[in-house]
N, C-alpha and C positions, 0 to 999 in steps of 0.2 A: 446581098447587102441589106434589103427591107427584111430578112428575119432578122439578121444580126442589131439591127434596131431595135427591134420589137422584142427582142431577147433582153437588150441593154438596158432598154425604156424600165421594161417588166423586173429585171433583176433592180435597178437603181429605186424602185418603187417599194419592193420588198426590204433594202436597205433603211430607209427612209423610218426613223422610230414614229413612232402614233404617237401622240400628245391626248392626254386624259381630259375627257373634257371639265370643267371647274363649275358645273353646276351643282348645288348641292340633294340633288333628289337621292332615295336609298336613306340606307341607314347612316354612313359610314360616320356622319357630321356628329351621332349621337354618341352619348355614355354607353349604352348599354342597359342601364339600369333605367329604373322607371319613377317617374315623380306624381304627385295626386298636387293637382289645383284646384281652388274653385275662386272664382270671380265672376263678374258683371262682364259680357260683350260690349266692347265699345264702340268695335268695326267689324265690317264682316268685308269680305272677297272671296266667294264662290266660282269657282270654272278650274279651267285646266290651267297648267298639269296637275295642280291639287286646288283646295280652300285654304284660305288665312283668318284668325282670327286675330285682334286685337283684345286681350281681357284685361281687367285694372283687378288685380291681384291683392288685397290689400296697401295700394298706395303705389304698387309696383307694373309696371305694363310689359304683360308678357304675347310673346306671339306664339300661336298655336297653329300648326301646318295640319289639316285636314283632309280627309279622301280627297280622291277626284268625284267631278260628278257621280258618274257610274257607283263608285263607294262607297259616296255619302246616299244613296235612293238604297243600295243592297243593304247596309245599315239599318236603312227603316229612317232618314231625314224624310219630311215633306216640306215642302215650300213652306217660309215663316217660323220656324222650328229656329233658326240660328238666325237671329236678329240683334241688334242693339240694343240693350236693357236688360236680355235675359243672363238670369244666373247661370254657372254650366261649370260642372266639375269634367278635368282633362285628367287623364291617369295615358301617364305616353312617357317618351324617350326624353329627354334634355339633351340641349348641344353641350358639344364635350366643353365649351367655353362657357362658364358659369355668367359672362358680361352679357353674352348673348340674349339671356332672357328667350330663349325658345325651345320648344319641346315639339316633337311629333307625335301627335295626339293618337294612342293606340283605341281609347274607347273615352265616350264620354256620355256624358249626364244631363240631361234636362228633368227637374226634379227626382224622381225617383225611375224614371227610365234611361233603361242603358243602353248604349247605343254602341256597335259594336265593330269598328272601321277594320281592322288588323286581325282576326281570328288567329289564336294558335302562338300569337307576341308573348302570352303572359310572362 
């Protein structure tokens, strides 16, 4: 009788469909294609599971989704490098929703150095 349970349990479990989780990490949320910004930071949020950025775009505020820690140091970030005020050109994915205003930042720019988050994206 306790296998025939544990048989039932196990098969009813395997029936059971997985539900996708609805987070948006990966690519899947982007175009595919690649956008070049530059604007002014206006916020920053560095940690896990990635960095955000806040940039005023020419008049427009876009968000830009950045490494995780680990990827923004392999990169070459130091501390103080992504602050508020500084200029910074994003070359990254765009959400497939144009309303969005957000991109996933494959490399970016602090003057004329490039900073290199996604290898191998171009």
């Amino acid at each position: 009788m306790m296998r025939f349970l544990i048989i039932t349990v196990l098969a009813l479990g395997l029936a059971v469909p997985t539900v996708e989780p609805l987070a948006h990490h990966g690519w899947s949320w982007t175009t595919g294609g690649n956008i070049d910004l530059t604007g002014i930071i206006k916020t920053v949020r560095l940690g896990n599971p990635h960095g955000i950025l806040t940039i005023d775009v020419e008049g427009e505020e876009w968000t830009a989704e950045v490494g995780q820690p680990w990827r923004n140091e392999r990169a070459g970030f130091e501390d103080g490098d992504l602050v508020e005020g500084v200029v910074i050109r994003v070359i990254g994915e765009p959400a497939a929703d144009p309303s969005e205003k957000r991109v996933k930042a494959e490399r970016l720019y602090l003057g004329e150095r490039e900073y290199i988050l996604y290898p191998g994206r171009d």
